[in-house]
C-alpha positions in Angstrom: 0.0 0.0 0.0 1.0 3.6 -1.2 1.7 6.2 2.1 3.6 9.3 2.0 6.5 7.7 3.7 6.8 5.0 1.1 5.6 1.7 0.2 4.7 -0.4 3.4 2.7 -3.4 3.6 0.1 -3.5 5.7 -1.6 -6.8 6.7 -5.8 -7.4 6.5 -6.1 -8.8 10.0 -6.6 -7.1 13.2 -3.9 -7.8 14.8 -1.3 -6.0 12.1 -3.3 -2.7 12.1 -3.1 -2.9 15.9 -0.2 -0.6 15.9 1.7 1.7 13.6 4.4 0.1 11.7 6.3 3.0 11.4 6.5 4.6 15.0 4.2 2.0 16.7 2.1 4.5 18.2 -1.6 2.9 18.6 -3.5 6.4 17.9 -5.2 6.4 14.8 -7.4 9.0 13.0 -10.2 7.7 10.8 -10.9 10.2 7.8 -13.9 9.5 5.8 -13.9 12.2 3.7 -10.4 11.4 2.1 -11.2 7.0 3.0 -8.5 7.0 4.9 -6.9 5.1 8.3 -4.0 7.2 9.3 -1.4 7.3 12.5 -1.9 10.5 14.3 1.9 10.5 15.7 3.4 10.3 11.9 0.6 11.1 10.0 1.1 7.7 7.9 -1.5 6.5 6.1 -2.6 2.9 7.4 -5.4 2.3 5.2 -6.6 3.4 1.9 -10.8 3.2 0.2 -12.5 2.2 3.7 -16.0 2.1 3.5 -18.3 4.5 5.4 -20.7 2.8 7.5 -22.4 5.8 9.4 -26.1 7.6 8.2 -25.8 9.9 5.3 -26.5 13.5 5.1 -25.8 16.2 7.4 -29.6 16.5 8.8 -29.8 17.7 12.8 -32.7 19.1 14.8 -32.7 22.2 17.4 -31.2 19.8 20.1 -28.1 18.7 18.1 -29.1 14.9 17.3 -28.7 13.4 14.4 -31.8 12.8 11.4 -30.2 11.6 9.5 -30.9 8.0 7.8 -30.7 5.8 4.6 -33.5 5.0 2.2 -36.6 7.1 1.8 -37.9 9.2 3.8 -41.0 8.7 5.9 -44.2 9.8 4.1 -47.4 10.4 5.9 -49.3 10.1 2.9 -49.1 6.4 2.4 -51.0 4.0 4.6 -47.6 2.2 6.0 -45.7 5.8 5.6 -43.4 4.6 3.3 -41.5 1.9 5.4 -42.5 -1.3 3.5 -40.1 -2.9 1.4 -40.8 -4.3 -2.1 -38.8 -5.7 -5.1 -38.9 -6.3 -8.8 -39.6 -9.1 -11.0 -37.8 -7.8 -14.3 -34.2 -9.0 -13.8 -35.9 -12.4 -12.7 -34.6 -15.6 -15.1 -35.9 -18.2 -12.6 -39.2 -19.2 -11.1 -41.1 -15.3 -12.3 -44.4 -17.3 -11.5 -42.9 -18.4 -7.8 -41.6 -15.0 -7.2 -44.4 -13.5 -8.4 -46.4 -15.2 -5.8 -43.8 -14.4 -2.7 -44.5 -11.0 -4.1 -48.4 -10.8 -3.7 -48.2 -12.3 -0.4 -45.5 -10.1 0.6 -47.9 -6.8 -0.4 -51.0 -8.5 1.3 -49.0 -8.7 4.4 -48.5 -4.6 4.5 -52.6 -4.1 4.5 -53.4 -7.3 6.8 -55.4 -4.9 9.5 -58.6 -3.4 9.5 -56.8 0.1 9.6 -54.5 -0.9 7.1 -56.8 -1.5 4.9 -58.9 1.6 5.5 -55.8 3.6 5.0 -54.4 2.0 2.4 -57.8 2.7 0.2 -58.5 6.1 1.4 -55.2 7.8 0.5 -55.5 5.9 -2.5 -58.1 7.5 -3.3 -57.0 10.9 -2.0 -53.9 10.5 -4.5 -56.0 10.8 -7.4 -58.3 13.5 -6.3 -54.9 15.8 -5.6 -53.8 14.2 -9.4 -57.3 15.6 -11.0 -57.0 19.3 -8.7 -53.5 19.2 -9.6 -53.2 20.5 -5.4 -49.9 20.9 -3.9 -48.2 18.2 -1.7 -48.5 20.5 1.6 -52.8 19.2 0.5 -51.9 16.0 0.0 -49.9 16.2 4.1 -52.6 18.0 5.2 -55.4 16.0 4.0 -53.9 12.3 4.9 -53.0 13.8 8.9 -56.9 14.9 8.9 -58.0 11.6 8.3 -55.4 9.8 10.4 -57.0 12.0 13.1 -60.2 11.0 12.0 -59.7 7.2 11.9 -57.4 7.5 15.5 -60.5 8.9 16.5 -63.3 6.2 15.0 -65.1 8.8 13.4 -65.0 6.8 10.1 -67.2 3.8 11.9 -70.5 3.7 9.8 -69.2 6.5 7.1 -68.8 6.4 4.0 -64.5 6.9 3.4 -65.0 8.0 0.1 -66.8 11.3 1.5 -64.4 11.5 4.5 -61.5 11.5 2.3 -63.1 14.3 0.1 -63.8 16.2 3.2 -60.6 16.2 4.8 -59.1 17.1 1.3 -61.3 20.2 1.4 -60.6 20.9 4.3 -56.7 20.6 4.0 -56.9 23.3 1.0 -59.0 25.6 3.4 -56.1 25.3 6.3 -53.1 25.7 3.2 -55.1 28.7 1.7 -55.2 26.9 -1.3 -59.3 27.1 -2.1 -61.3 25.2 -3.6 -65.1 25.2 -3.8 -67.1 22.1 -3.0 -68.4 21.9 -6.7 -64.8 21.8 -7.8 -63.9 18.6 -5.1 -67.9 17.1 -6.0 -66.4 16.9 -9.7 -63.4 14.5 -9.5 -65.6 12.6 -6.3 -67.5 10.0 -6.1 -69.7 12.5 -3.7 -72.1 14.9 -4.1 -71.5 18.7 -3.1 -73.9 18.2 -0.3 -72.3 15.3 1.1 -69.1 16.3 1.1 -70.3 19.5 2.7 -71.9 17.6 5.4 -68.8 15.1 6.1 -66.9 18.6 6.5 -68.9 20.4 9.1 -68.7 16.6 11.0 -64.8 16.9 10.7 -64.8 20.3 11.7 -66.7 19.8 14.1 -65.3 16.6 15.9 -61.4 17.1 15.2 -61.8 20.9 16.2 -59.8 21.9 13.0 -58.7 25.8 12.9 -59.6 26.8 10.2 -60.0 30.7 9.4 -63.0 31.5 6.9 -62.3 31.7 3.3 -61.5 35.5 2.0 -62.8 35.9 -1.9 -59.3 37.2 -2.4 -58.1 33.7 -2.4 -60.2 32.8 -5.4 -59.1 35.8 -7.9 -55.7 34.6 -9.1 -56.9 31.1 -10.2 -60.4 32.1 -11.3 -59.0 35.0 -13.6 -56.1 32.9 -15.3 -58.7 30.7 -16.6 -60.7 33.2 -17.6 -57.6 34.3 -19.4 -57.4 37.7 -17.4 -54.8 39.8 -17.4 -53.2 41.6 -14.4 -55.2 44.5 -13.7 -58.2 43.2 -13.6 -56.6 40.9 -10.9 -55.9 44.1 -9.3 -58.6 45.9 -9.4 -61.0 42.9 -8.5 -59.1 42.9 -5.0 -59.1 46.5 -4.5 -63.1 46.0 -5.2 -62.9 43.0 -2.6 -60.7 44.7 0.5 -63.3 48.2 0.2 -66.2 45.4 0.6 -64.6 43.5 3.6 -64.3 47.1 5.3 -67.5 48.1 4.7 -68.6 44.8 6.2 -70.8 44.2 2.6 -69.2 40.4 2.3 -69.8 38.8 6.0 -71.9 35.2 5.3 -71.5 35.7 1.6 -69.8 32.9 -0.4 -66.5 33.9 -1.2 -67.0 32.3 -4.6 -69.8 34.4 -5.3 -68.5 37.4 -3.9 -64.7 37.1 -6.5 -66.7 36.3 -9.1 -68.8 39.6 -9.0 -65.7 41.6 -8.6 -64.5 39.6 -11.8 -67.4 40.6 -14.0 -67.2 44.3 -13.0 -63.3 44.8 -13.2 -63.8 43.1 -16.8 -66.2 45.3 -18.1 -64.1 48.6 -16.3 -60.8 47.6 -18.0 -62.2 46.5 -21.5 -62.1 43.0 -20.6 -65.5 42.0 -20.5 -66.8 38.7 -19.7 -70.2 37.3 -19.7 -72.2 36.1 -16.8 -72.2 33.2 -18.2 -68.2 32.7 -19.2 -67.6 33.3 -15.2 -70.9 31.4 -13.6 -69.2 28.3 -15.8 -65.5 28.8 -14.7 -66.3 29.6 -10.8 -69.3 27.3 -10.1 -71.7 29.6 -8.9 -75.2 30.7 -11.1 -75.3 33.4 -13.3 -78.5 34.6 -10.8 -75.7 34.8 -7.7 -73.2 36.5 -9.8 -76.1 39.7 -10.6 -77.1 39.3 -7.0 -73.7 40.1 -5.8 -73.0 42.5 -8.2 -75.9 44.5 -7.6 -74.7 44.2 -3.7 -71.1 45.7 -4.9 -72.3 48.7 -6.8 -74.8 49.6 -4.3 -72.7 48.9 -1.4 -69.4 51.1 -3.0 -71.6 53.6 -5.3 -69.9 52.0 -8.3 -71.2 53.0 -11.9 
C-alpha cells in the first residue's frame, strides 16, 4: 500500500493494524472524507478506500441529534408511511411465477389490518383526487393527517371513506389557503357537493380543525387565469374586494360568489368584459348569484 513515507505493507487482519508500523504509536485517525486510516503520531497512512458505515446527510434538529438515515424518507401520505419494502420481477430468469407469488403475499401482508386497509384505500383515493385538482403536496400532508385524526379517532365507523377523504381534502386546501369550492372537489368525487359539505362540518366539528373562513381574495388569481385575465383586472377585483370586507358588505356571503362579482365588474371597467355566463361556468356559482352580488357591490361602493 502507497503512504507518503513510502511503500509499506500493511496486513488485513486485526492484529497488524493494531499498531503503527512506522512509530508503533496505537492512535489512529479515521478520515472519511479522504477513505483514509492514518497514524496521528506520523501522520502515515494505514489504510486506503474504507468504506463508510455511518447515516448519510448532514440533517440535525434544534437539540443537536442526528436525522439523518438511509433510504426514503417517511411519508405520511401512504398507509404504511413509506417503510415497507418491495422488489422487482424484471431482472428475474428463474421461477417469475414463484416469485411472483412471494410477491403478492408479501404486499398483502402490508394491508393485513382493518386500519390498514382503511388507509391504504382512502389515500389511495385521495392520491387521485390531488392528481385531478393538480393540489400541492402540503394538501396532500394536510389531507392524509386529517384523516389519520379522524380514523385514531373512529369517526369513520358507519361513514362512508370516500366522502371523508373528500372532506378532509377540502378541508386541508382551506387550512393551506389553497381554495377550492365544494363543486370543484364534488367533480373529480364519487360524492355529491352536499355530502361532502356535510362530512366537513362533522370533521370540523369533531377534530376541532382551525380553520380561518375563506377570503374571496383567495379565489381571484386562479379564477381569472382561466378566464384568461390579465393583471389589472386581478388588481382591481381585489381593490373591489378589501373596500367590501371594510365596509362589512361580504360577511356570510360565499367567497365564490363574492370574487366572481368583482370579476365581471373589473372586466367590463378595464375592456375585458366577460359574460355572466363565461364566469358562472369557470367559478361554479349561477349566473343569478353573480347579478345578486354584483348589484350588492355597486350599491354597497356607489360604483357606476
Amino acid at each position: 500500500m502507497k503512504t507518503g513515507l513510502g511503500d509499506v505493507n500493511i496486513q488485513s487482519n486485526d492484529e497488524a493494524t493494531k499498531k503503527c508500523p512506522s512509530c508503533g504509536s496505537v492512535d489512529f485517525e479515521i478520515d472519511y472524507a479522504r477513505s483514509e486510516v492514518s497514524c496521528k503520531s506520523c501522520g502515515l497512512v494505514l489504510e486506503e478506500n474504507i468504506i463508510d458505515f455511518s447515516p448519510s446527510g448532514t440533517a440535525i434538529n434544534r437539540d443537536g441529534q442526528n436525522l439523518t438515515q438511509n433510504g426514503a424518507p417517511c411519508s405520511i401520505t401512504k398507509h404504511d408511511k413509506g417503510l415497507a419494502t418491495d422488489f422487482k420481477l424484471e431482472n428475474l430468469k428463474h421461477d417469475r411465477a414463484r416469485w411472483a407469488r412471494i410477491r403478492r403475499l408479501q404486499k398483502q401482508s402490508r394491508v393485513s389490518g382493518s386500519r390498514e386497509r382503511n388507509l391504504a384505500r382512502a389515500f389511495s383515493e385521495l392520491s387521485l383526487l390531488i392528481s385531478n385538482l393538480s393540489l400541492p403536496r402540503d394538501v396532500n400532508k394536510e389531507a392524509a393527517s386529517i384523516y389519520r385524526r379522524a380514523l385514531e379517532k373512529d369517526l369513520v365507523r358507519g361513514r362512508s371513506i370516500s366522502l371523508l377523504i373528500s372532506a378532509s381534502l377540502y378541508a386541508a386546501c382551506r387550512v393551506c389557503r389553497v381554495p377550492r369550492t365544494f363543486d370543484e372537489i364534488a367533480e373529480v368525487s364519487t360524492g355529491s357537493k352536499k355530502s361532502i359539505a356535510k362530512n366537513y362540518r362533522f370533521l370540523n366539528r369533531e377534530l376541532a380543525l382551525k380553520i380561518r373562513p375563506a377570503s374571496p381574495v383567495d379565489y381571484i388569481p386562479r379564477f381569472a387565469s382561466m378566464l384568461e385575465l390579465s393583471s389589472p383586472v386581478v388588481v382591481k377585483s381585489i381593490e373591489i374586494i378589501n373596500e367590501l370586507n371594510e365596509k362589512g358588505l361580504i360577511a356570510g356571503k360565499t367567497p365564490a360568489g363574492v370574487a366572481a362579482a368583482a370579476l365581471y365588474y373589473s372586466s367590463r371597467v378595464l375592456g375585458e368584459r366577460r359574460t355572466q355566463k363565461e364566469i358562472a361556468s369557470v367559478v361554479g356559482v349561477t349566473e343569478v348569484t353573480i347579478r345578486t352580488r354584483y348589484k350588492e357591490m355597486t350599491k354597497g361602493l356607489n360604483l357606476n
